[in-house]
Residue frames as a rotation matrix with the C-alpha (Angstrom) as fourth column:
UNK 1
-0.059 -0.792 -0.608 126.29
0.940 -0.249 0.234 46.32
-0.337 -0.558 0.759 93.10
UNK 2
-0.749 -0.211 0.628 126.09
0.443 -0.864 0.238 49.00
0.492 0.457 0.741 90.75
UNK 3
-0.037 0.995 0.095 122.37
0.493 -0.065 0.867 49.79
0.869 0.079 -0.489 92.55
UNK 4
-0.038 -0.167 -0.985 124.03
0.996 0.078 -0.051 50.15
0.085 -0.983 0.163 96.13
UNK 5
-0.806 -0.425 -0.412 124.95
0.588 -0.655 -0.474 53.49
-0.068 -0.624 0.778 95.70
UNK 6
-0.539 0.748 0.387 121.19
-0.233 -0.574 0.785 54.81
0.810 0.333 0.483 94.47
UNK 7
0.314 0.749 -0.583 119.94
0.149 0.568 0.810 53.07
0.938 -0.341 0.066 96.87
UNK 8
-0.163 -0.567 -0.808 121.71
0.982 -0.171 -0.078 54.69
-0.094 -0.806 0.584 99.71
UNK 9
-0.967 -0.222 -0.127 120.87
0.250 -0.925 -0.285 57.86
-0.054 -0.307 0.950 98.44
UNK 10
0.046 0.998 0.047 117.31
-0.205 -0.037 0.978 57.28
0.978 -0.054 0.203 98.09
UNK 11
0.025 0.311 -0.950 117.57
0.889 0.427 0.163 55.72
0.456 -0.849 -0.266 101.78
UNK 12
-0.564 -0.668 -0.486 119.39
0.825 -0.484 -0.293 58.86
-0.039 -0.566 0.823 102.69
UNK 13
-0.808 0.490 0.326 116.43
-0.164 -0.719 0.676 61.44
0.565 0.493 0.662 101.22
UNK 14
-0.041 0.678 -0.734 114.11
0.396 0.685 0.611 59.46
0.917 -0.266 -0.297 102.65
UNK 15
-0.188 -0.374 -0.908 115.75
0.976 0.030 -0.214 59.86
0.108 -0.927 0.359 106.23
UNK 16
-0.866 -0.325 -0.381 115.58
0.444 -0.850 -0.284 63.60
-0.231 -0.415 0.880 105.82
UNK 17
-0.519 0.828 0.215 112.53
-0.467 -0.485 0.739 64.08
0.716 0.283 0.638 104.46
UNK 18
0.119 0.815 -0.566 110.90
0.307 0.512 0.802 62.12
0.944 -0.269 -0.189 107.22
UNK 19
-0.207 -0.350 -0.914 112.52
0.978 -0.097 -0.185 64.24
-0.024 -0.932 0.362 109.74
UNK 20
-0.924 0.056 0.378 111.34
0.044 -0.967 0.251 67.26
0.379 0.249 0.891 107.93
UNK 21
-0.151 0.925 -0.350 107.97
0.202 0.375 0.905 65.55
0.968 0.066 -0.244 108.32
UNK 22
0.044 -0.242 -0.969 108.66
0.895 0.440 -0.069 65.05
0.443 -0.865 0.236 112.25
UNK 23
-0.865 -0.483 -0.133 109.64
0.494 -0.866 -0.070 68.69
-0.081 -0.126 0.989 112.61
UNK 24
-0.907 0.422 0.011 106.73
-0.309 -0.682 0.663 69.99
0.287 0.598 0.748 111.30
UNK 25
0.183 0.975 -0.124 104.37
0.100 0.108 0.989 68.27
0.978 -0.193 -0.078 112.65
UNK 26
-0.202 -0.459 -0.865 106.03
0.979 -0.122 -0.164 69.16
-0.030 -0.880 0.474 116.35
UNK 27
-0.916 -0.335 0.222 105.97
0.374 -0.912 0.166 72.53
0.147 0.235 0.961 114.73
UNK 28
-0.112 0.963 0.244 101.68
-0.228 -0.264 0.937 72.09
0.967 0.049 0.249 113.84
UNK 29
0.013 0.371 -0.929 101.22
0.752 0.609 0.254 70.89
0.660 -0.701 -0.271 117.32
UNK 30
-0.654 -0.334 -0.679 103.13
0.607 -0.767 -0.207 73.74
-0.452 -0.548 0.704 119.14
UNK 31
-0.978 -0.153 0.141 101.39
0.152 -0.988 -0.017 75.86
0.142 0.005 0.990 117.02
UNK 32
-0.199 0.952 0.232 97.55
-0.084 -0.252 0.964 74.79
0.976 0.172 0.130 117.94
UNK 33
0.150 0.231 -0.961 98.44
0.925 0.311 0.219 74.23
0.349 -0.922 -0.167 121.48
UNK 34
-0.813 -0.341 -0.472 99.11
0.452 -0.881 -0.142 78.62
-0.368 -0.328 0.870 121.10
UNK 35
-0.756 0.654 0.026 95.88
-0.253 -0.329 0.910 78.88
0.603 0.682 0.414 119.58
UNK 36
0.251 0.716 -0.652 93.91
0.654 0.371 0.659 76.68
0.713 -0.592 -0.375 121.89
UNK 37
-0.155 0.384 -0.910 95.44
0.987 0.016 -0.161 78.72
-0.047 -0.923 -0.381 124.64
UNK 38
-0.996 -0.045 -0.072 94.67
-0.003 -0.829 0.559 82.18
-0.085 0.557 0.826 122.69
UNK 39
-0.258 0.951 -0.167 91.14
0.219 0.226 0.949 80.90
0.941 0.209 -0.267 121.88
UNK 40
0.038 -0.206 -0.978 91.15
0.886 0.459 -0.062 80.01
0.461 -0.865 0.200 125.83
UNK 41
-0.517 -0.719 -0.464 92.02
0.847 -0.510 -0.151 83.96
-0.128 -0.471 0.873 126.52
UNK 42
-0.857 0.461 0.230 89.73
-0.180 -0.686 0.705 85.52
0.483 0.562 0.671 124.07
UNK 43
0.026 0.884 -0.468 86.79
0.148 0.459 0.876 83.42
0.989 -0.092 -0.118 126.17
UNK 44
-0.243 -0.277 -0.930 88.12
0.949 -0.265 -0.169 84.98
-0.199 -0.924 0.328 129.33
UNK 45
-0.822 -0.058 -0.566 87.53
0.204 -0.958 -0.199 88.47
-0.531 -0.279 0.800 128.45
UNK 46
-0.166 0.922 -0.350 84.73
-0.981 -0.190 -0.034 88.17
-0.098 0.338 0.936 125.98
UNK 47
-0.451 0.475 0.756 82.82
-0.130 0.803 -0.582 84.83
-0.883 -0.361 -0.300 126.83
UNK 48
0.268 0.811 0.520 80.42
0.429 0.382 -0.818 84.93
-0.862 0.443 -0.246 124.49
UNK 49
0.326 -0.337 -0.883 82.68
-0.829 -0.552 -0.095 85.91
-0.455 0.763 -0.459 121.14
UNK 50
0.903 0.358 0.239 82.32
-0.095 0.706 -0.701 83.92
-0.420 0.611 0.671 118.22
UNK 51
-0.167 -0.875 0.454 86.15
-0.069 0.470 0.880 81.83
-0.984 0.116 -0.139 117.41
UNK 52
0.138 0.602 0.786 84.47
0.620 0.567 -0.543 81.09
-0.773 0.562 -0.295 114.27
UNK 53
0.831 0.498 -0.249 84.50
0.351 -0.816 -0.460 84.04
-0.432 0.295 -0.852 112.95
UNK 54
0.355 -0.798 -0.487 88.20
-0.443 -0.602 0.664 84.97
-0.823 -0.020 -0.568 113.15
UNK 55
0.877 -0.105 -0.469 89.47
-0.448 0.173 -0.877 84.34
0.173 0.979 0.105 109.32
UNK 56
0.340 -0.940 -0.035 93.13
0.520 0.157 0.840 82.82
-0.784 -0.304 0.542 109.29
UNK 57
0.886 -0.234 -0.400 95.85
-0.422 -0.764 -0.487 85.29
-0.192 0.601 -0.776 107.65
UNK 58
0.874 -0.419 0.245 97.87
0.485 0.734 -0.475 83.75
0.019 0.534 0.845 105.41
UNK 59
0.144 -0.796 -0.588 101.60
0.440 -0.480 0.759 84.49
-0.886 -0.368 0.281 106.08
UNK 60
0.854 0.112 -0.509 102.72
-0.404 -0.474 -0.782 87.18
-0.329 0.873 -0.360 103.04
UNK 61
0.366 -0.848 0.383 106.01
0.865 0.462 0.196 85.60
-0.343 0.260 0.903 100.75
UNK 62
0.456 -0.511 -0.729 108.93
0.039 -0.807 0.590 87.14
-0.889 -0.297 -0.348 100.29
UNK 63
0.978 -0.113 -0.174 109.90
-0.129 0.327 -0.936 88.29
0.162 0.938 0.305 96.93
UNK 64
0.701 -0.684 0.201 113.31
0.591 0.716 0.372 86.84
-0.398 -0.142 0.906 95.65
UNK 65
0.165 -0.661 0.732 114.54
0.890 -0.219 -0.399 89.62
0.425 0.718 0.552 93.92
UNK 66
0.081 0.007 0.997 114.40
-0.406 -0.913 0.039 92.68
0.910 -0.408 -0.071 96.54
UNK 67
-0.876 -0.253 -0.411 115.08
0.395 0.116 -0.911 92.93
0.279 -0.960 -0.002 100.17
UNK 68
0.189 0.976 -0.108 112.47
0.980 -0.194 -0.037 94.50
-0.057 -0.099 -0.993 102.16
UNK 69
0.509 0.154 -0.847 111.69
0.310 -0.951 0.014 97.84
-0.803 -0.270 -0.532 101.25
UNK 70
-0.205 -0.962 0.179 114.30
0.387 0.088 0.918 97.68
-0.899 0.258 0.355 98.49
UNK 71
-0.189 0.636 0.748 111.49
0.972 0.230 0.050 97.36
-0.141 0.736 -0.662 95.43
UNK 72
0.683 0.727 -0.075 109.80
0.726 -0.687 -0.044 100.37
-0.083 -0.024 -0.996 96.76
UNK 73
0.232 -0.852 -0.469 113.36
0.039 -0.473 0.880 102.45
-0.972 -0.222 -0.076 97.01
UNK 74
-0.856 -0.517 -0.004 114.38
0.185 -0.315 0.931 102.07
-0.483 0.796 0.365 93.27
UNK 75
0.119 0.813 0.570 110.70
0.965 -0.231 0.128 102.44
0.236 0.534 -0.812 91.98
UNK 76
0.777 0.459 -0.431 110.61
0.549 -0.829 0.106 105.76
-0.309 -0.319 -0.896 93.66
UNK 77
0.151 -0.986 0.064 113.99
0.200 0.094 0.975 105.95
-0.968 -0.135 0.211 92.48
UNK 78
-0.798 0.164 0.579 112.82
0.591 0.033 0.806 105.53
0.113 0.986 -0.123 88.59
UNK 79
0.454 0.750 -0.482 110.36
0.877 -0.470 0.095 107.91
-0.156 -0.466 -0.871 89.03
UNK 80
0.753 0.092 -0.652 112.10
0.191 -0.978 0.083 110.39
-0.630 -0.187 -0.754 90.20
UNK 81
-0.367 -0.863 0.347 114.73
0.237 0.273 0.932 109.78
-0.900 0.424 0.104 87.30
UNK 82
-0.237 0.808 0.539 112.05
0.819 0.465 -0.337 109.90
-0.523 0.361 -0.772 84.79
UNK 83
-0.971 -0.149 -0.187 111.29
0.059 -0.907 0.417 112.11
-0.232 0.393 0.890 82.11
UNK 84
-0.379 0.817 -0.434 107.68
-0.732 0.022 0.681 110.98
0.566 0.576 0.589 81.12
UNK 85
0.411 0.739 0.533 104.90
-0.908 0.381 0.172 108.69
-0.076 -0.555 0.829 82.90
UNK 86
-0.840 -0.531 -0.110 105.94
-0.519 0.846 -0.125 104.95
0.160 -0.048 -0.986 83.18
UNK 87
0.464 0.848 -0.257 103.62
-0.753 0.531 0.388 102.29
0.465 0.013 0.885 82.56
UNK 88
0.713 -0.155 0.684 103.94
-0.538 0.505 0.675 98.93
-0.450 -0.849 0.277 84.99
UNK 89
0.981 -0.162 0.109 105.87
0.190 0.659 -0.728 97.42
0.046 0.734 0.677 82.05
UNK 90
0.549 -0.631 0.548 108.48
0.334 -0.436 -0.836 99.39
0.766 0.642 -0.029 81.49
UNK 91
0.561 0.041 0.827 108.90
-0.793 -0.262 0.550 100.04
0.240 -0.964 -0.114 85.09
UNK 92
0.954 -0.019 0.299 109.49
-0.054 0.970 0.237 96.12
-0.294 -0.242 0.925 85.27
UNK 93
0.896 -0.354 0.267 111.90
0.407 0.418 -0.812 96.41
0.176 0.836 0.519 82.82
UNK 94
0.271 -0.494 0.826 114.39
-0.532 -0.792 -0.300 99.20
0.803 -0.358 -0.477 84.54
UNK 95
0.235 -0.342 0.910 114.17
-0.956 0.089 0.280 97.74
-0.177 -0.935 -0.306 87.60
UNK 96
0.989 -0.075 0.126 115.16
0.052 0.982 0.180 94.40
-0.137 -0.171 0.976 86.23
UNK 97
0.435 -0.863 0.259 118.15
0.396 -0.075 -0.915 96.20
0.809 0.500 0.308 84.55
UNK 98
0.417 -0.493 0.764 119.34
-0.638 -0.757 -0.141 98.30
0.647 -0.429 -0.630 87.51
UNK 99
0.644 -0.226 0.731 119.04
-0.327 0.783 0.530 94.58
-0.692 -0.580 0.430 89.92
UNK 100
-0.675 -0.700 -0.234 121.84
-0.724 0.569 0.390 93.16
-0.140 0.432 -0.891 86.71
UNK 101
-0.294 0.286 0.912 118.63
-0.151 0.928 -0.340 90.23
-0.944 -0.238 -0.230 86.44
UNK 102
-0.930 0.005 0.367 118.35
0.356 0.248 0.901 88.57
-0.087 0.969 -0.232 83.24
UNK 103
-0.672 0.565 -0.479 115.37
-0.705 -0.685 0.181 90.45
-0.226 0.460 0.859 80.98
UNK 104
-0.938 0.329 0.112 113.43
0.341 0.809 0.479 86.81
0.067 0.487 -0.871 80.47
UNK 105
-0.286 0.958 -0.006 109.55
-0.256 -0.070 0.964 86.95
0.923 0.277 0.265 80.36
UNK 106
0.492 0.578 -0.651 109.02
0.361 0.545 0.757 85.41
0.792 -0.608 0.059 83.55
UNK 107
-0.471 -0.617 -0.631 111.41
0.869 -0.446 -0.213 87.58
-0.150 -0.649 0.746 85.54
UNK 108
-0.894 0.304 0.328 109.73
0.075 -0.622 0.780 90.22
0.441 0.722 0.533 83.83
UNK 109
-0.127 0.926 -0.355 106.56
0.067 0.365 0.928 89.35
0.990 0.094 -0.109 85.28
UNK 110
0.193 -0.033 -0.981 107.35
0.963 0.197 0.183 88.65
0.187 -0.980 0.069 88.75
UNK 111
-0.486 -0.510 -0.709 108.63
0.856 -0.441 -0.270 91.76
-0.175 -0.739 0.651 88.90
UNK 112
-0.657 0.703 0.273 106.03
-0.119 -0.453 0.883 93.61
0.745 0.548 0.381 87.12
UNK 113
0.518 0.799 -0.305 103.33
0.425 0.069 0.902 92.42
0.742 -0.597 -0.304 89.77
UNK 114
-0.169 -0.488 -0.857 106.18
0.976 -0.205 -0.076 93.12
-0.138 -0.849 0.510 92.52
UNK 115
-0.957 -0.220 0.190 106.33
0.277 -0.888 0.368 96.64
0.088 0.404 0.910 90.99
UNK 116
-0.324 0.923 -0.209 102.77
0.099 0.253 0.962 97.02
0.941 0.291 -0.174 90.19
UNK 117
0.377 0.431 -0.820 101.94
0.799 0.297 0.523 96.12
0.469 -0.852 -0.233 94.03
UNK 118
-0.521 -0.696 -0.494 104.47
0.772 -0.631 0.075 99.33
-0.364 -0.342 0.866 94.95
UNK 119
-0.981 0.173 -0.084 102.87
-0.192 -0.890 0.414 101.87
-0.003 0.423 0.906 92.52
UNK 120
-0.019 0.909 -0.417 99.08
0.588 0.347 0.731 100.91
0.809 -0.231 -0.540 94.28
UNK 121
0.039 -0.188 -0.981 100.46
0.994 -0.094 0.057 101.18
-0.103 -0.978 0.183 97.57
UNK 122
-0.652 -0.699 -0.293 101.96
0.677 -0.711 0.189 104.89
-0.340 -0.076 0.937 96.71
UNK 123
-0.715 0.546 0.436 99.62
-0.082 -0.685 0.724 105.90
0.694 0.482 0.534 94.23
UNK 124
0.328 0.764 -0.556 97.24
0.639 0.254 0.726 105.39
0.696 -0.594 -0.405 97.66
UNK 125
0.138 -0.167 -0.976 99.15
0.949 -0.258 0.179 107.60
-0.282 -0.952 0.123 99.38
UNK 126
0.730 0.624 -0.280 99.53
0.576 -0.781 -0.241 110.23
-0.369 0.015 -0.929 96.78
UNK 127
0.074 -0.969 0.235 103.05
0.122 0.243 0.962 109.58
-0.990 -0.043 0.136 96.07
UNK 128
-0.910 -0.377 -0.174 102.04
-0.147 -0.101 0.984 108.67
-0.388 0.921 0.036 92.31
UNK 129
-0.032 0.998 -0.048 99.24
-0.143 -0.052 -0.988 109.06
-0.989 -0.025 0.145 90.74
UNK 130
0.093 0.025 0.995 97.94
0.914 0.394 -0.095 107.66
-0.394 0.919 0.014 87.15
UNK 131
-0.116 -0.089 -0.989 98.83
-0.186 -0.976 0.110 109.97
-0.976 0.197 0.097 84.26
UNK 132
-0.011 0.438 -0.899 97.22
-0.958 -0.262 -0.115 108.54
-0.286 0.860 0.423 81.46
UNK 133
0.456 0.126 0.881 97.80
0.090 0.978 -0.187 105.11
-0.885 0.164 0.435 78.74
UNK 134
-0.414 -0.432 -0.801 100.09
-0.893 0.024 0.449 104.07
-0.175 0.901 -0.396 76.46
UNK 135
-0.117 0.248 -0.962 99.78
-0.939 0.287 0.189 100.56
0.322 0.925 0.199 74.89
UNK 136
-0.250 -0.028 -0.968 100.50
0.466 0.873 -0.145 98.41
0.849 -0.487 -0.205 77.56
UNK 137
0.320 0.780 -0.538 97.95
0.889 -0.051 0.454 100.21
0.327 -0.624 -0.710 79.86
UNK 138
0.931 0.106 0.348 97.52
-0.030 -0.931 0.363 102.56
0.363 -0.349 -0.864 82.21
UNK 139
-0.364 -0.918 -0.160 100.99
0.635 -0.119 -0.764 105.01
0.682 -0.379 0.626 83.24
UNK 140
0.616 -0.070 -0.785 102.25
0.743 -0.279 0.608 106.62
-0.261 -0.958 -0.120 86.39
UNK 141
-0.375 -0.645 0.666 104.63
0.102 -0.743 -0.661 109.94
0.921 -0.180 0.345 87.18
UNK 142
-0.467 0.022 -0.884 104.91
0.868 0.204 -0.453 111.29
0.170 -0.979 -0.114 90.33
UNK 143
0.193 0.491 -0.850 102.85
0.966 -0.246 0.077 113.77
-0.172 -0.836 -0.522 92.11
């Protein structure tokens, strides 16, 4: 008796995970029967182009701690606050404090690469550009 009620919710997980299952594979179907008729389109206008070839592009994830565009908005933000170059660390570290997100190592991190992936982008455009090394690598300032 005491088992019934685990055993109802295991039945009940079950049930939904096998309808996630169900979904999803409705979901892989739909999506190779838009491929087959894509393939199908591309061999209408250029016959003799090679399907093979085309790489698949992996959808990008969204980070958990910024909206879109948000990341890049307070980086450029610190920056232009800034009295002296910023290194990807310390960057990390601001923008965890300005989001209110706890300071752990592994928040820290994520948002270091999130950062990090922002001052690339920019410093590619000319926005920021490296201005030297401190201890924990290479810093930025703006332009």
């Amino acid at each position: 008796m005491a088992e019934s009620h685990v055993v109802t919710g295991l039945v009940a997980k079950r049930a939904e995970l096998a309808g996630r299952i169900e979904a999803c594979r409705q979901e892989l179907e739909r999506l190779v029967a838009d491929v087959d008729h894509l393939d199908g389109a591309i061999k209408l206008f250029a016959p003799h182009y090679k399907l093979e070839r085309i790489q698949a592009k992996t959808p990008g994830r969204r980070n958990r701690f910024f909206r879109q565009g948000e990341c890049q908005r307070l980086v450029l933000e610190i920056f232009r606050d800034a009295s002296e170059p910023l290194s990807a660390a310390r960057l990390a570290e601001v923008l965890a404090q300005r989001k209110g997100l706890e300071a752990s190592a592994a928040v820290i991190e994520q948002i270091r690469t999130s950062a990090l992936g922002v001052v690339k982008r920019l410093a590619g455009k000319g926005v920021i550009g490296a201005a030297g090394t401190d201890g924990a690598g290479k810093t930025w300032s703006v332009c």
